[in-house]
N, C-alpha and C positions, 0 to 999 in steps of 0.2 A: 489775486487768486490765480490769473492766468503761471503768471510765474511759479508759486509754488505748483501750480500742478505740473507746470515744465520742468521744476526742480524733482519730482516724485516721479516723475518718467524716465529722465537722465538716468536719477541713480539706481532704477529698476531694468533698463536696459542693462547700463553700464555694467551692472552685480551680476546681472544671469550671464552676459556674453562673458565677462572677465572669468566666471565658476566655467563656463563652459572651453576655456582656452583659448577662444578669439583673440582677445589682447592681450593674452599672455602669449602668444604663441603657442599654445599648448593643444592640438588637436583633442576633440572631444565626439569622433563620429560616433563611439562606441560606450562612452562617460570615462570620466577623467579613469586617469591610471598612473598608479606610483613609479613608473619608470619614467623615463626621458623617452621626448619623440627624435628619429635620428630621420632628418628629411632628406629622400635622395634625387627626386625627383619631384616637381612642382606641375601645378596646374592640371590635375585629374579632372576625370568625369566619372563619378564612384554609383556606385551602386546602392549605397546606403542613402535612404531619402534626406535624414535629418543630417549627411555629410553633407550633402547638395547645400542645403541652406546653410550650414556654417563656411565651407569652402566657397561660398561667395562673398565673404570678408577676408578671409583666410586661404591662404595655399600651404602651408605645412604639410597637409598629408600629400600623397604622390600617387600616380596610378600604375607605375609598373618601375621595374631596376634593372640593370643590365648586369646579365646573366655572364659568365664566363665566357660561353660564344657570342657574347657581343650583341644579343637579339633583346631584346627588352619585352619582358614579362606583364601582358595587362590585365593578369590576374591580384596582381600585388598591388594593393593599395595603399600597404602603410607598412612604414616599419617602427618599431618601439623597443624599448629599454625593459625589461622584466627588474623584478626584484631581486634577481640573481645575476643581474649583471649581463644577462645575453641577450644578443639583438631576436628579432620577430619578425616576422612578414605576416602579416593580415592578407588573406588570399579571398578573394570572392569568385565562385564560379556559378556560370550562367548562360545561358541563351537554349534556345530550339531547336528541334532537329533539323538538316537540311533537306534540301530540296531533293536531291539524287543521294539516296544511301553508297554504304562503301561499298565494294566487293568483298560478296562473300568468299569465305574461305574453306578450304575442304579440312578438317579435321583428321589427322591420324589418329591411329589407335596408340597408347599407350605402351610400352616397349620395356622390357626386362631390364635392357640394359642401360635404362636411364638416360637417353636420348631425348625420349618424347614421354611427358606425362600429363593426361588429360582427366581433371576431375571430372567426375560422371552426375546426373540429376542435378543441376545448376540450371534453374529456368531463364530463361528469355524473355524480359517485358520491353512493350516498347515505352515511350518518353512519359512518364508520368509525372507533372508540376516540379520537375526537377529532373537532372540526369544524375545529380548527388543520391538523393533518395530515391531513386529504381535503381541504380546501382548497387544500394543501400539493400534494398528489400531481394532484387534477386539476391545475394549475401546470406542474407538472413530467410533468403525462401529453399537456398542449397541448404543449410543446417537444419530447416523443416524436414526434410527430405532424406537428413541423414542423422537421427538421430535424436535432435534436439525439438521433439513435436509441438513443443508450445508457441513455434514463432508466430507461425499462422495458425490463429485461434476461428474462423469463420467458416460457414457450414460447406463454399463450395467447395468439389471434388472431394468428397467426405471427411473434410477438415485437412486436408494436407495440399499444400500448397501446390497451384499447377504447375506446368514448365512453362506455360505462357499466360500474361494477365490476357488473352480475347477472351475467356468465360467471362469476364467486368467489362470488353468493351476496351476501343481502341481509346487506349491516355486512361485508362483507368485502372487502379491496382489499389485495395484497401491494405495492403502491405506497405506501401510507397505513401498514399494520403487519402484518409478516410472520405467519403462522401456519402452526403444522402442517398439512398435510393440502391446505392452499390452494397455488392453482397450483403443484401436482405439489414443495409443499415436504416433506420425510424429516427435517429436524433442527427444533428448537423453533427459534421466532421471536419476534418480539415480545410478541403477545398472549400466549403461555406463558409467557415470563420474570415480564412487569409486572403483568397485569391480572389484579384479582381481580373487582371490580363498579367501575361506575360510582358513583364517590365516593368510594371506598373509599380511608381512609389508612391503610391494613395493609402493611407492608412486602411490600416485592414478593416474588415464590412462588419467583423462581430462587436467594436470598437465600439461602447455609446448606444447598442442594439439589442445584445443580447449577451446572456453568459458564457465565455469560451469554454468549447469542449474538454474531457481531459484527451491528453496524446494518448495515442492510440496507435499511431503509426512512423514509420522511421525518419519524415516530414515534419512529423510536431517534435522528434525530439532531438533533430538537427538542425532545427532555427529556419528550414526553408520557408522563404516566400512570408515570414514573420516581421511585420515593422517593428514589432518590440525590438526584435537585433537588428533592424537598421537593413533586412535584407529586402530586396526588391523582390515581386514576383518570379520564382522562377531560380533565383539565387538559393546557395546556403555559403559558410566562411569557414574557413580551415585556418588554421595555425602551423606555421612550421618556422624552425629556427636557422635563421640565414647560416650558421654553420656547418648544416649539413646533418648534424645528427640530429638525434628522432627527437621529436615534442610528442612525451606521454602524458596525454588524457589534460588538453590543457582545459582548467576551467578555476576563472579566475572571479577572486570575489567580487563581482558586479553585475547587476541583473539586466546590465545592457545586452551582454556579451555571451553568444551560444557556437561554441567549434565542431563542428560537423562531426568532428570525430571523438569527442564528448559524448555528442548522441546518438552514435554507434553505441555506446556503453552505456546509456540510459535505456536504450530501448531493449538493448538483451537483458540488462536487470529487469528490467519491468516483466518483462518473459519468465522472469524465476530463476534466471541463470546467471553463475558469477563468472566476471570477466576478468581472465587471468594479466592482460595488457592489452593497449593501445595507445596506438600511436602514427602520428605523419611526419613524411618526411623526405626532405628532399632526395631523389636521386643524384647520382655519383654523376659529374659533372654539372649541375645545374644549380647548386648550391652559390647564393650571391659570394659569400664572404669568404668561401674555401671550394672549391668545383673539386678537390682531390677527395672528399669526405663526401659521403651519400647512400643512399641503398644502391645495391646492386641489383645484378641479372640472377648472380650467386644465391643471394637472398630470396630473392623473385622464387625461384626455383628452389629452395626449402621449403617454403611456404606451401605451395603447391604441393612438394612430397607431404608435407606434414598435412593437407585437406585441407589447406585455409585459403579460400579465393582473397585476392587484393583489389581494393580500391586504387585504377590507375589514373591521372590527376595528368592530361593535358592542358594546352591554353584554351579556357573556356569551356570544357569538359569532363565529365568522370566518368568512366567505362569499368564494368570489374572483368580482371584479370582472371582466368579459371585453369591456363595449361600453359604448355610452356614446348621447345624443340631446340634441343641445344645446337642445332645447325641453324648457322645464322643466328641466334641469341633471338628466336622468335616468340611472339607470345601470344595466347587466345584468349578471345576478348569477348565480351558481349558489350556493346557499343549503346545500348538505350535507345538506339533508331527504328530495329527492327528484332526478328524472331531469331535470325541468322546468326553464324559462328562467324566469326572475324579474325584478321590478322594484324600484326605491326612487327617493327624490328623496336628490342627493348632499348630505349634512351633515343628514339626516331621520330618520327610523325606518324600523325594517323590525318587523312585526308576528309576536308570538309566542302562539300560542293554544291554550292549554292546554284548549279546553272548555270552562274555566266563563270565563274572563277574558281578556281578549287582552292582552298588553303590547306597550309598542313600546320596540324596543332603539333605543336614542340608537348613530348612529354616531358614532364619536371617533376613529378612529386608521387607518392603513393601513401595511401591511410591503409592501416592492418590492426585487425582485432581478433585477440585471443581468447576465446572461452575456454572454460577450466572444463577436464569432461565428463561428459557426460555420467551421471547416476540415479537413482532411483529415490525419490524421499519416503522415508518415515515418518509419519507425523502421528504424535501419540498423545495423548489428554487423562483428564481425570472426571470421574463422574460419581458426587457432582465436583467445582471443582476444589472446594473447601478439602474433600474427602481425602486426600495424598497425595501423591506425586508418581512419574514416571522418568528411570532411570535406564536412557540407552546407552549400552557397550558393545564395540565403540561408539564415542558421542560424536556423529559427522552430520554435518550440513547433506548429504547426497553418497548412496552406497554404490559401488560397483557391485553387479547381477553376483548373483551365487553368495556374497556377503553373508554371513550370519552375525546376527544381530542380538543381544541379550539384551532382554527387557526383565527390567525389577520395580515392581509395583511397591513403594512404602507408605503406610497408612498417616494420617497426621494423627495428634492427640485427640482420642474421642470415636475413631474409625476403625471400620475392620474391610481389608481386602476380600471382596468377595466372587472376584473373575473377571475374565478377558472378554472382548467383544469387537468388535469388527474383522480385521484380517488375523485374528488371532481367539482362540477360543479356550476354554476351561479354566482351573483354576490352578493349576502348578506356579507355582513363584517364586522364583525367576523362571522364566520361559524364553525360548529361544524362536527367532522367527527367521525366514532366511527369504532375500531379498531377490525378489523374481521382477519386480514391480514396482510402481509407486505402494506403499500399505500407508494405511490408517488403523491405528488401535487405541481401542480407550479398555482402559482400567476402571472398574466401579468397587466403591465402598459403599457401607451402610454403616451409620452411626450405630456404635459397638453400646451391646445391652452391658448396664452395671449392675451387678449381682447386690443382693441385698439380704439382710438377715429376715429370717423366717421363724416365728414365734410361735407352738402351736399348745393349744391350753389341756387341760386335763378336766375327767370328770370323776363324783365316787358315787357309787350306786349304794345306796340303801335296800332298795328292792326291786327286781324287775320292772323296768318302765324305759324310758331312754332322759338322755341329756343335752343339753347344745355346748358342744366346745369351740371358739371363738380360733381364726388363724390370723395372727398380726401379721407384719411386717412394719420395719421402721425404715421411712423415703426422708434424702435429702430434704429439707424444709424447700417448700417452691417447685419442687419439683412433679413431673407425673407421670403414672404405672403404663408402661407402653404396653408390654406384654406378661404373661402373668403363665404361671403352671407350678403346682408343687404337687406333694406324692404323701397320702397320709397312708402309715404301715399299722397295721392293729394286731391282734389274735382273734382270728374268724371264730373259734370256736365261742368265745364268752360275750361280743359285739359284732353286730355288723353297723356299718354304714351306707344307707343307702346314697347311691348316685343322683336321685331324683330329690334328697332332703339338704342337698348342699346347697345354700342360697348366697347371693350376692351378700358382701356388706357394706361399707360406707359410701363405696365409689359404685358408680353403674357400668358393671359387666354384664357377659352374657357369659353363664358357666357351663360346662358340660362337660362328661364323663367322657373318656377314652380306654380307659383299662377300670373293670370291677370284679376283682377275684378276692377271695377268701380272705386274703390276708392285706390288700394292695387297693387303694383309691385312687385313680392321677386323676388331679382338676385342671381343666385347662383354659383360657380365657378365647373365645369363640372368636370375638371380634373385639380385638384389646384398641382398636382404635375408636372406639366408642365411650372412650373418658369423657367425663362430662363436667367435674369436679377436680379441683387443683388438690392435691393429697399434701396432707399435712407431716407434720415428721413420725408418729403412728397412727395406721389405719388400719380396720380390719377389713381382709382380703373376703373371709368367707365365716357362714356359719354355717358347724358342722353338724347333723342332729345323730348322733350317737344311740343305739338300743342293745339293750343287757339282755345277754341270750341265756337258756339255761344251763349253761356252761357255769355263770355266774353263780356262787351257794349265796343262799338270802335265806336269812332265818325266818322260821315259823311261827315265835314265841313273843322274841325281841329282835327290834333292828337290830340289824349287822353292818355296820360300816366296814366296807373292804378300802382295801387299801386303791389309791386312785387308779384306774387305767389310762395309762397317757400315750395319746398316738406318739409313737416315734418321730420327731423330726429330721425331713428329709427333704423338705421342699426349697424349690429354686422359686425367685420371684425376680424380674429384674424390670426397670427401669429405664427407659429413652427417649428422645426425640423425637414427635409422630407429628410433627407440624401442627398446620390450625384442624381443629376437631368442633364440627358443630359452631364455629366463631368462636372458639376458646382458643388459644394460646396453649402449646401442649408444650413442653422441652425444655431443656438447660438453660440459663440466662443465655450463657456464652456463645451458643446457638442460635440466638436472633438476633437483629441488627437494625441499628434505627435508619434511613434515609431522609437527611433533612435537601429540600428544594428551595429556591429563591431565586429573584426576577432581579434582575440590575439593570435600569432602575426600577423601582419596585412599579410603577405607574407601566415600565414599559408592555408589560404581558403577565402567562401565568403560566405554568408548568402542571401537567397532569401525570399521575404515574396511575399503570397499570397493570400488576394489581396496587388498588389501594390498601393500603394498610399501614398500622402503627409503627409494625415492625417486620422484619424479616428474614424466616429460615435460609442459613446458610445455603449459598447459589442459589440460591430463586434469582432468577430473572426479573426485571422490573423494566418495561415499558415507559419512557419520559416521552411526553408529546411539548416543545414549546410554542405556545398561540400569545402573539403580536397585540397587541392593542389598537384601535387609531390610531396612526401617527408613528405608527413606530415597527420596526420592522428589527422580527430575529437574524443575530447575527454570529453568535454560536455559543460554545460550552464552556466552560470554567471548573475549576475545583478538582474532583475525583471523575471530571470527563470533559475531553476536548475535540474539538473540530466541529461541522454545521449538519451533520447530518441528523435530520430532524421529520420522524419522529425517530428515535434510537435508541438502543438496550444498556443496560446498565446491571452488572453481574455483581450481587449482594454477597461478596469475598469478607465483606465487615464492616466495620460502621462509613456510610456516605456522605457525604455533604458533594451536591450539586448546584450550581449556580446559571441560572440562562441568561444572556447577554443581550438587551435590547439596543435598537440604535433609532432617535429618530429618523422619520423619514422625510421629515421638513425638509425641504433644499431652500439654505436661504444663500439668495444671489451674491452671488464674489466669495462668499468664506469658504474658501477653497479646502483650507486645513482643518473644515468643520471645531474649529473653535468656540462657534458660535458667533465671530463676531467678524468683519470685517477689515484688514486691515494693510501694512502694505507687505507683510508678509504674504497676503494671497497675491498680489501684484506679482511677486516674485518668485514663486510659486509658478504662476501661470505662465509668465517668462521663461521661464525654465523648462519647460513644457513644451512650448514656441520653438523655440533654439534646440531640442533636441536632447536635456541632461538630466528632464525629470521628469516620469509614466505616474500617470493621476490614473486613479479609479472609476469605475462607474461612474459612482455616487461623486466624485470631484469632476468628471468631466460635466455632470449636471450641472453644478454647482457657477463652473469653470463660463457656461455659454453664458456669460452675463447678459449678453443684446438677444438671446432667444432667436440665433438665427441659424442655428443646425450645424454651427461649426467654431473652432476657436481661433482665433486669428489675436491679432494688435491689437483691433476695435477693441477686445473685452479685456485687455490689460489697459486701454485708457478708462474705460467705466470704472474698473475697482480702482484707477489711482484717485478719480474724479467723485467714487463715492467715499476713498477713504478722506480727500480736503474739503469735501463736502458740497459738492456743485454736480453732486447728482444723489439718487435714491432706491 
């Protein structure tokens, strides 16, 4: 027994370390990857926690590589083979602010002639859980400021971003990483989920606790301070290609791996805004493989004409770059230490003094993000939304000011366009709106009445008295009378018709007169949504009571039958959709739509919809709430609706089928891959886990603490090898 469990350990180590590149040689700080590792230096101290543990079997990866000038770089931790053939440097930048900040520097004004150019409103935070992301967030707090208002979305300084985080408090900035308690935030954020201390590679605190927030801030969507990417507190990792030229927007398939400059461009999307490029990359001289290829000062200084601050990328630090002085190839900096304006010479040092020692960080590298510009959105709808469509020319994502915009409302089968609403109003169509602003406009239809034939009877008088003549109409079979009015014409002089002797007939109206002159009846249905009864394919509308005036000759002697007097037919009657009436079903088939619901597994829970009903008029809304059973817990949508948001709407466009996803909530010990069963795949699994190559769930890291001791270690890959040869339970 001892032996095979010694056999089911071997080959469970052996498998995860061999998948993770230990014995292959193949580094795995970040999860395997389809190039080749090219090792240039050996023996680091990485910043990555789950590197730590595999580089103490292994030295494959490296901590730094000699640069052109000979100085060796210990931001580089790894270099790799892409799937295009070119080398990579994996860069991790990190540490605190020092002890004594730099000297400040005095700032010129801006100059005609292109000497000196200093972007203006660029705030100043000091060191927030990162110098990556406050570098980041001042960035995205200048585009606040100029233009682009949605960076910062939070109430202080009337929703626009200050020039300095002190209204949040020194290290604190909801731009840079969200936290409780800061700008008026009630739910955890960043700093809660990741951050334990500065350095710190303890797996992060939301891990096994609680559910991670979404990003929010320019920290959650550059990997800072996240053990998922391997980064330590205080860290985030940049990508650049030892060649020298740019690495655009690397992000590569594997959910180990997050490049800082990736999440420049995730977090402006998330903003609403499209990102025309990005990219990092070495400066000119500092490139491992070529020092003759790089950005320049040249470049530096377009950027800056063109408004866009840069991400400057020394040893161990990121600063953004906002001006620039072609004397001396200088450049102004906001350093992440302090409120102050700073200086360096471009491709130089920038000075770190800890009190007893000053260092000077070598710059090497810069990250640059390009947003597309700025415009105004149109966002246009239909109501409800079965009823047409809306057609913008031109059709753009985002208008420049002044734009005119033509807007064409087309109705679908069954519909009629009946006017504009929100930033646009009346009913002309096509309509023209011109673009000052964000606008909103919805277009509304109503289910278009269909005309029907109108049948109206004739009476023959024998003698003074009156008669009742009957008005049909013939309705689609199934169908029912939404709205109702027709027009009976007579000659006043030999009948009248009174308005008060018109009565209902098969169906339950309410009737009444509008026009009664001499010669002219209109009936018109008061409250046509008062059907009560499905109308058959003919019904009659109304009874009309007819009286013979003496206009009419009737004989003395013997009857006289005259010839009939027949109202004229002239009446309109039509027919539509009025929704549910009274709990009846009123409208077209093709107009209502069934909503079928179901539990997978059917034990797991139940679904409610609100309203209930059989069926339902086109766009009604429909309310789904999913409720868990015992044991079992919602875990999201299926069919004709996805994702977990629970209770949530569902738009009756046509026919539905919904399905709600239960999962138990039993956790049974070791079955890590919830199989239900135990076996040595969870062994290896768990392994894997251990060493750094595979992120388990919640619900697997419950699963995962076989010995119930608040953490996953070796111990509980020996329990699941021990319960899968069965010398445990």
């Amino acid at each position: 027994m001892k032996q095979s469990l010694r056999c089911a350990l071997t080959w469970v180590l052996c498998l995860a370390l061999g998948l993770s590149g230990v014995l292959v040689c193949v580094p795995a700080a970040r999860g395997a990857e389809t190039g080749t590792e090219t090792a240039v230096n050996a023996g680091l101290t990485t910043t990555n926690a789950r590197s730590l543990a595999i580089n103490t079997l292994a030295t494959t990866l490296y901590a730094g590589t000699e640069a052109s000038t000979g100085s060796r770089n210990s931001d580089i931790v790894r270099s790799f083979t892409d799937d295009s053939g070119r080398q990579l440097d994996e860069i991790v930048i990190s540490g605190r602010p020092p002890a004594v900040k730099a000297k400040v520097a005095t700032i010129p004004r801006s100059s005609a002639d292109g000497e000196t150019n200093v972007l203006s409103n660029v705030p100043a935070f000091d060191w927030t859980y990162g110098c990556s992301p406050t570098s980041a967030a001042m960035l995205f707090g200048y585009y606040d400021n100029n233009g682009y208002p949605n960076m910062y979305t939070g109430p202080t300084n009337g929703g626009v971003c200050p020039m300095t985080n002190a209204a949040w408090g020194v290290g604190q900035s909801p731009l840079s990483a969200s936290h409780l308690g800061i700008d008026s935030r009630t739910t955890k954020g960043h700093v809660d989920d990741y951050w334990v201390g500065n350095g710190s590679t303890a797996t992060d605190p939301y891990v096994g606790n609680w559910l991670e927030h979404s990003s929010d801030s320019t920290a959650d969507f550059m990997g800072t301070n996240q053990s998922k990417y391997g980064n330590e507190d205080g860290s985030t990792t940049f990508y650049s290609y030892r060649s020298g030229q740019p690495e655009y927007d690397y992000n590569p398939n594997n959910p180990n791996i997050r490049d800082g400059c990736h999440g420049l461009r995730l977090f402006a999307e998330s903003r609403g805004y499209t990102v025309v490029s990005n990219f990092s990359q070495y400066i000119l001289g500092q490139a491992p493989n070529d020092p003759t290829t790089g950005f320049t000062f040249e470049q530096f200084k377009s950027e800056i004409d063109a408004g866009t601050p840069v991400l400057i990328q020394a040893i161990g630090h990121t600063m953004l770059g906002y001006g620039y002085s072609t004397v001396g190839q200088k450049i102004y900096v906001h350093d992440t230490w302090d409120y102050a304006p700073h200086e360096m010479t471009w491709g130089g040092t920038y000075p770190f003094d800890n009190g007893a020692t000053v260092t000077q960080l070598q710059q090497y590298a810069v990250t640059v993000i390009h947003l597309a510009a700025i415009g105004y959105s149109l966002t246009v709808s239909a109501s409800p939304i079965a009823g047409g469509t809306v057609a913008k020319s031109p059709n753009q994502s985002s208008y420049a000011s002044g734009t005119i915009v033509t807007l064409t409302a087309t109705p679908a089968a069954g519909y009629t366009f009946t006017g504009w609403s929100g930033n646009l109003s009346g009913t002309t169509n096509p309509q023209n709106i011109t673009m000052s602003g964000n606008k909103t406009v919805t277009a509304s239809f109503v289910p278009t009445a269909r005309a029907v034939t109108v049948t109206v009877g004739s009476a023959t008088f024998s003698a003074l008295g009156s008669a009742v003549i009957d008005v049909t109409a013939t309705i689609p079979a199934g169908q029912n009378i939404a709205t109702m009015q027709f027009s009976l014409n007579y000659d006043g002089s030999k009948i009248s018709v009174p308005a008060a002797e018109v009565t209902a007939g098969a169906l339950t109206y309410i009737f009444g007169a509008n026009n009664n002159n001499a010669n002219t009846l209109t009936v018109v249905g008061l409250a046509p949504n008062l059907v009560t009864g499905v109308a058959g394919p003919t019904v009659v509308l109304a009874h009309v009571t007819v009286h013979a005036l003496a206009g009419l000759t009737v004989g003395t002697s013997t009857p006289i039958t005259l010839s009939a007097v027949t109202l004229a037919d002239s009446a309109v009657v039509s027919y539509a959709p009025v929704g549910l009436v009274n709990g009846t079903v009123a409208g077209f088939a093709s107009d209502w739509n069934v909503l079928t619901t179901t539990a997978s597994p059917s034990a797991g829970g139940t679904i409610t919809k609100s309203p209930d009903a059989a069926s339902y008029f086109l766009g009604t809304v429909v309310t789904l709430t999913a409720s868990a059973n015992p044991g079992y817990t919602f875990t999201g949508w299926s069919g004709d609706l996805t994702g977990t948001t629970n209770p949530t709407n569902v738009t009756m466009t046509g026919t539905k089928t919904v399905t709600a996803i239960f999962t138990s909530s039993t956790t049974v010990r070791g079955d890590i891959d919830g199989n239900g069963t135990v076996t040595m795949g969870d062994a290896l699994l768990l392994a894997q886990s251990i060493v750094g190559i595979a992120r388990l769930t919640t619900a697997q890291r419950l699963a995962a603490d076989v010995n119930g001791d608040g953490s996953i270690t070796m111990a509980d890959t020996l329990l699941v090898a021990q319960i899968v040869v069965g010398i445990a339970h």
